[in-house]
FIVEXSE-447978 format. One record per residue: residue number from 1; chain; x, y, z of N, C-alpha, C in turn. Coordinates in steps of 0.1 Angstrom, whole numbers. Atoms other than C-alpha are relative to their C-alpha. Layout:
<recs>
(rec NUM,A,(X,Y,Z),(X,Y,Z),(X,Y,Z))
...
</recs>
This chain:
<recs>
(rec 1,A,(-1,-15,2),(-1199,-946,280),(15,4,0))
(rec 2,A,(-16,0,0),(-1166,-940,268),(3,17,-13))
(rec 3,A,(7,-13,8),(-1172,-903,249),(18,8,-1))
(rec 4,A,(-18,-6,1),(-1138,-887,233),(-3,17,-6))
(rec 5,A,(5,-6,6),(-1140,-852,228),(13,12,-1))
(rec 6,A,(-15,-10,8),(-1119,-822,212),(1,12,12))
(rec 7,A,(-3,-12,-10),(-1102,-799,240),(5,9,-12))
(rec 8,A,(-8,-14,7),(-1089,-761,225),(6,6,8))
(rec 9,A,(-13,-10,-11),(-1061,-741,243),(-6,12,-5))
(rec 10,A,(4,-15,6),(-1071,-707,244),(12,4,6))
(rec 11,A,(-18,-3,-3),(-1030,-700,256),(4,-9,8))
(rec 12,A,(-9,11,-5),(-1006,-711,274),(9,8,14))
(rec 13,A,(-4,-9,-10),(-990,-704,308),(15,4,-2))
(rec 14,A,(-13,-5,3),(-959,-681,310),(8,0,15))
(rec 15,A,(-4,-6,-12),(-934,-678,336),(18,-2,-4))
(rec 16,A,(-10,-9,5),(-900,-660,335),(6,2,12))
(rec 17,A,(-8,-6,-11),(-873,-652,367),(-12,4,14))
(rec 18,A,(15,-2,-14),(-907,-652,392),(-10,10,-6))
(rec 19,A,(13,-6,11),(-931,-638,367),(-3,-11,-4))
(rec 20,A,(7,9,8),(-958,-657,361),(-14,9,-12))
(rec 21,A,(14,-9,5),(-991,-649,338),(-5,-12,-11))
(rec 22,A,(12,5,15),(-1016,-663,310),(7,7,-12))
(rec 23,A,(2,-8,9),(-1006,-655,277),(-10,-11,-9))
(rec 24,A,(11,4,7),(-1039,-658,255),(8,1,-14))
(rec 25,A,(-1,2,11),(-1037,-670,220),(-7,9,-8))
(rec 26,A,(8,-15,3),(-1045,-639,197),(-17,-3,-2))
(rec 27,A,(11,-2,4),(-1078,-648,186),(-6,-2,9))
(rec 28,A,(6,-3,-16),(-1088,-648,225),(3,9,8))
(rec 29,A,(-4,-9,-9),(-1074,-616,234),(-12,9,-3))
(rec 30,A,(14,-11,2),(-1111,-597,223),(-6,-8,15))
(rec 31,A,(6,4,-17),(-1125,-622,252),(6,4,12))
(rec 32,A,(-2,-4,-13),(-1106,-602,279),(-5,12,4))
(rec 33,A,(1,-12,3),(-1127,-571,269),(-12,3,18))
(rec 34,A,(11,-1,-17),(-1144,-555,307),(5,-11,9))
(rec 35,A,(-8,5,-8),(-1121,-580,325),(6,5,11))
(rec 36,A,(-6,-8,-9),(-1104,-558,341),(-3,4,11))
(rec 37,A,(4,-6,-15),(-1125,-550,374),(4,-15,5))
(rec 38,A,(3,16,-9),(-1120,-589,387),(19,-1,7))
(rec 39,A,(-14,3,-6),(-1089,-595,408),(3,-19,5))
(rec 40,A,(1,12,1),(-1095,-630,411),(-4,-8,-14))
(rec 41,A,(8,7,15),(-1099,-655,379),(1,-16,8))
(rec 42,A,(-1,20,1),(-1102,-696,377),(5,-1,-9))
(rec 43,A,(-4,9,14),(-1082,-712,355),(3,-8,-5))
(rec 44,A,(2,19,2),(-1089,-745,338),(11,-1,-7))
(rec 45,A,(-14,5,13),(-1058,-758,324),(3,-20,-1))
(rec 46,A,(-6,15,2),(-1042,-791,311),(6,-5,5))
(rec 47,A,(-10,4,-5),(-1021,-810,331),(4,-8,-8))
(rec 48,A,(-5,11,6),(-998,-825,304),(15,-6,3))
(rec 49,A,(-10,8,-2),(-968,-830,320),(-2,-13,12))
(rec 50,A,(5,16,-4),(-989,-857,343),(0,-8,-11))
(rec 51,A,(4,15,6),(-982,-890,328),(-9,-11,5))
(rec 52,A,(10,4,-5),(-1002,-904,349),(-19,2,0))
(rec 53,A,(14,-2,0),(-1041,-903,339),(-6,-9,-7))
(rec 54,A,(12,8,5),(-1071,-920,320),(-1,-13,7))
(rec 55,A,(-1,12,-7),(-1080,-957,327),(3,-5,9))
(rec 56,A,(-9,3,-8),(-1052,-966,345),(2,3,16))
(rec 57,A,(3,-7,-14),(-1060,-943,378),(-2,-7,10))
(rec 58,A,(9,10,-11),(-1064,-959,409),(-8,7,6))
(rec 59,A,(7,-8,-7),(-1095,-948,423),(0,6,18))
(rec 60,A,(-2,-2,-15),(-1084,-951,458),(15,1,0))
(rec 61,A,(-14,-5,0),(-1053,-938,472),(9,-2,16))
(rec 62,A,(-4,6,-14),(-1033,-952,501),(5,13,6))
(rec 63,A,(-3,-12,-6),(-1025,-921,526),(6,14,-7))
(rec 64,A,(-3,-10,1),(-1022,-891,506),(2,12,13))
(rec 65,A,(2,-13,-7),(-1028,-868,534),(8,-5,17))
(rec 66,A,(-6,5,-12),(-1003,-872,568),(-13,-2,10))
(rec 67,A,(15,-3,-8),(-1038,-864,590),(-5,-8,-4))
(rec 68,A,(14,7,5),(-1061,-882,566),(-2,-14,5))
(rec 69,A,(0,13,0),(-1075,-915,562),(12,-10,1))
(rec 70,A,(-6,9,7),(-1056,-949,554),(-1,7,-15))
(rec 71,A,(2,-1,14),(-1070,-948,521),(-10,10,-3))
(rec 72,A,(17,-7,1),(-1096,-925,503),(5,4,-17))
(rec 73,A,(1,-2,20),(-1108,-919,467),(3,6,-6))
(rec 74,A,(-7,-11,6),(-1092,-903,443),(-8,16,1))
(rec 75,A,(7,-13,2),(-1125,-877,441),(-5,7,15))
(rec 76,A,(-4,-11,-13),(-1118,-866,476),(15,7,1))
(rec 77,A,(-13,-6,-2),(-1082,-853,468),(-2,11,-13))
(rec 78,A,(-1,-7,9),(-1071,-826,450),(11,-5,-10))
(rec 79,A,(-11,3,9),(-1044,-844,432),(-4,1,-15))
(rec 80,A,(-2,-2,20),(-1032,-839,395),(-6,-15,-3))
(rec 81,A,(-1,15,9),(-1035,-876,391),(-16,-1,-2))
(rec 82,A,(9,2,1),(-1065,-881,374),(-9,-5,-12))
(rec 83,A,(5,5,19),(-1087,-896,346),(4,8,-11))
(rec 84,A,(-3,-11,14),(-1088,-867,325),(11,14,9))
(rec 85,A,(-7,-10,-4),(-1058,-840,333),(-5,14,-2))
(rec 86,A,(6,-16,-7),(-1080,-813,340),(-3,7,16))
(rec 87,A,(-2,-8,-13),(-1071,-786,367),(-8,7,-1))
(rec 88,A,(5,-15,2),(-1081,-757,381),(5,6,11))
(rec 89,A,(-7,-11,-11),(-1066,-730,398),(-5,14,7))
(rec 90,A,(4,-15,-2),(-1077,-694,416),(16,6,-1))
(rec 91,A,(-12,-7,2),(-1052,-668,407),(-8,13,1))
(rec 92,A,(-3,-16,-5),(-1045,-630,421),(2,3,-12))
(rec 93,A,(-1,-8,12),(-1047,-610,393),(11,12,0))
(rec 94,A,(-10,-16,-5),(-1014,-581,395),(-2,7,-11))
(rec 95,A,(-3,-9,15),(-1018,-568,359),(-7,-8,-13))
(rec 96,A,(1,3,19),(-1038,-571,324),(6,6,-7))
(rec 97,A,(-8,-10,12),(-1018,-563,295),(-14,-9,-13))
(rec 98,A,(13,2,-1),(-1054,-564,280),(7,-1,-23))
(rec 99,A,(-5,-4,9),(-1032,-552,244),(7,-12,-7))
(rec 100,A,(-5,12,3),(-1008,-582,244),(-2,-16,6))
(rec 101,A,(9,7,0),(-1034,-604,256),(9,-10,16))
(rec 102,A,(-7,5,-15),(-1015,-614,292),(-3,1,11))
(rec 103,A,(4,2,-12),(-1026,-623,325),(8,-1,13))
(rec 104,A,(-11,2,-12),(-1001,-615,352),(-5,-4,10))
(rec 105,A,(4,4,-9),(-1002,-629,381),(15,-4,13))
(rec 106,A,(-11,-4,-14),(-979,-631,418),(2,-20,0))
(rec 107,A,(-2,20,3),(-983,-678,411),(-9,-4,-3))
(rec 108,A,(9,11,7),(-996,-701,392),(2,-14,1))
(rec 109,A,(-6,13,-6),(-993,-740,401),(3,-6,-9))
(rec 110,A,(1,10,14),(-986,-748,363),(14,4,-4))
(rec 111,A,(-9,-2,4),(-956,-750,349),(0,5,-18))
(rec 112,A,(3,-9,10),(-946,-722,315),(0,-15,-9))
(rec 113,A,(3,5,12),(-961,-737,287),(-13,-7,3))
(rec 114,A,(11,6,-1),(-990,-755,299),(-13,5,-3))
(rec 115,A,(9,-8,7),(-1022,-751,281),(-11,1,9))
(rec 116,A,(18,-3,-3),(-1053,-732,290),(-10,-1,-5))
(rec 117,A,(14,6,5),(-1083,-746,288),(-9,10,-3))
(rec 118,A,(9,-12,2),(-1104,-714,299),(4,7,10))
(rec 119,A,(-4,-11,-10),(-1106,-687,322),(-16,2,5))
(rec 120,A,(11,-5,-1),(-1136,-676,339),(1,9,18))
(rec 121,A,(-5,-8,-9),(-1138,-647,366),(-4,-6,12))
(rec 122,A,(8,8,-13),(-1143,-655,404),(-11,10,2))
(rec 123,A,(7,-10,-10),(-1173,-641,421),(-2,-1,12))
(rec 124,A,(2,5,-9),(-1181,-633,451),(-12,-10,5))
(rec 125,A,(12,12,-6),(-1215,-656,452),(0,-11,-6))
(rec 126,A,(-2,12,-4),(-1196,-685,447),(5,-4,16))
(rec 127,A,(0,6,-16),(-1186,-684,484),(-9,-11,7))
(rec 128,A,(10,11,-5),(-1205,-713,502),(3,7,19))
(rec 129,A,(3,-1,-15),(-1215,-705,540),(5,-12,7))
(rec 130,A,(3,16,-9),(-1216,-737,555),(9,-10,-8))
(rec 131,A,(-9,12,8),(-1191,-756,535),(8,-10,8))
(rec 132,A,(-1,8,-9),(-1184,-786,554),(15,-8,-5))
(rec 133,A,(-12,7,14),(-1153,-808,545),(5,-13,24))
(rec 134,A,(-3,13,-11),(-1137,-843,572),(12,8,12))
(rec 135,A,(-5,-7,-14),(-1120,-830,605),(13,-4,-7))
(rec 136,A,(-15,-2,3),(-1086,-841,588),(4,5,-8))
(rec 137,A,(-11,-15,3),(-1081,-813,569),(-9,12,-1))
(rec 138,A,(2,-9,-3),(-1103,-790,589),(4,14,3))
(rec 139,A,(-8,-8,-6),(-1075,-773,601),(7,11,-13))
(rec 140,A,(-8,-11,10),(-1063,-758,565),(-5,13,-1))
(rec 141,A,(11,-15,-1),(-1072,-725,557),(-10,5,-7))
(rec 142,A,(13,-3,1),(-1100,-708,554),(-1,8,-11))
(rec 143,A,(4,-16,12),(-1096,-681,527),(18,-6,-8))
(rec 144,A,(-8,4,6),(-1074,-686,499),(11,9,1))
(rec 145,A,(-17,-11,-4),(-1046,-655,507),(6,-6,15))
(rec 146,A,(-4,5,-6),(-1041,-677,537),(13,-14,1))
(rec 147,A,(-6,11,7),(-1029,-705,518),(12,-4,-4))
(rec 148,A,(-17,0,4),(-991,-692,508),(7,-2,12))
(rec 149,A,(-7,4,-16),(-981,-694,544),(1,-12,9))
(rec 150,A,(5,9,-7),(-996,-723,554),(11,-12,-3))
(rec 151,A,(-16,9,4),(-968,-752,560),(-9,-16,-6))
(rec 152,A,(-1,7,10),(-982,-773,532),(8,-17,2))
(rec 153,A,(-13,13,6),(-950,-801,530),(-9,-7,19))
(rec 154,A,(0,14,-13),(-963,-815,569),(-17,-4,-2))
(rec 155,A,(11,3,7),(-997,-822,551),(2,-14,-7))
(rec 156,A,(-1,10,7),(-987,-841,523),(13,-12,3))
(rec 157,A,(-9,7,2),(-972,-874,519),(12,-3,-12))
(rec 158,A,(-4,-1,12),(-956,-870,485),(4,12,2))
</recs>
């Protein structure tokens, strides 16, 4: 099972003196139409300045995490490195410019130019109640507006 298939950029990410945002490719700026009530989006993008992906991957990964395991599989991390260089991000919504088809936003973890895959809004009944996850990285936080404060660098190894 080795299946090759055609990705499409529907834009590309922007960012400017600490301005970030989405700018959509014109003929996807009608898909932002009733957008506007969501303050949260997902957004699948490319990771193509990983050189690291397809085949090559190791599926296990010697101490990513300072807390974690020794080792553990690549599909318990959230790392870039990965077969196929598809992300995904949640992003705070500050501003549609619904006109010139742009998705501001306060950060984005992609660097300008990297293409977007899709966008799709958050809701709230993706939340999970009970979402369980291994006591070494119990401790992260809980809600994603927690997340910018949180000291990150004594987490990772890399």
């Amino acid at each position: 099972m080795n299946s090759k298939f055609e990705i499409i950029t529907i834009g590309e990410v922007i960012s400017k003196e600490g301005v970030f945002g989405i700018k959509l490719s014109e003929k996807y700026i009608p898909a932002l139409k009733n957008i506007d009530g969501f303050n949260y989006l997902t957004v699948v993008w490319w990771g193509n300045l990983n050189k690291t992906f397809g085949d090559d991957v190791a599926p296990v990964i010697e101490k990513p995490y300072k807390k974690g395991p020794d080792e553990i599989g690549l599909f318990a991390t959230r790392s870039e490195v990965r077969p196929n260089p598809i992300l995904l991000t949640n992003i705070y919504v500050l501003k549609y410019d619904i006109k010139e088809g742009i998705i501001y936003t306060a950060y984005i973890d992609a660097h300008a130019g990297t293409p977007v895959l899709d966008i799709k809004p958050y809701h709230k009944v993706e939340r999970i109640k009970n979402c369980q996850v291994p006591q070494w990285c119990s401790h992260w936080p809980e809600w994603y507006e927690d997340a910018g404060s949180f000291d990150w660098e004594n987490e990772f190894n890399f």
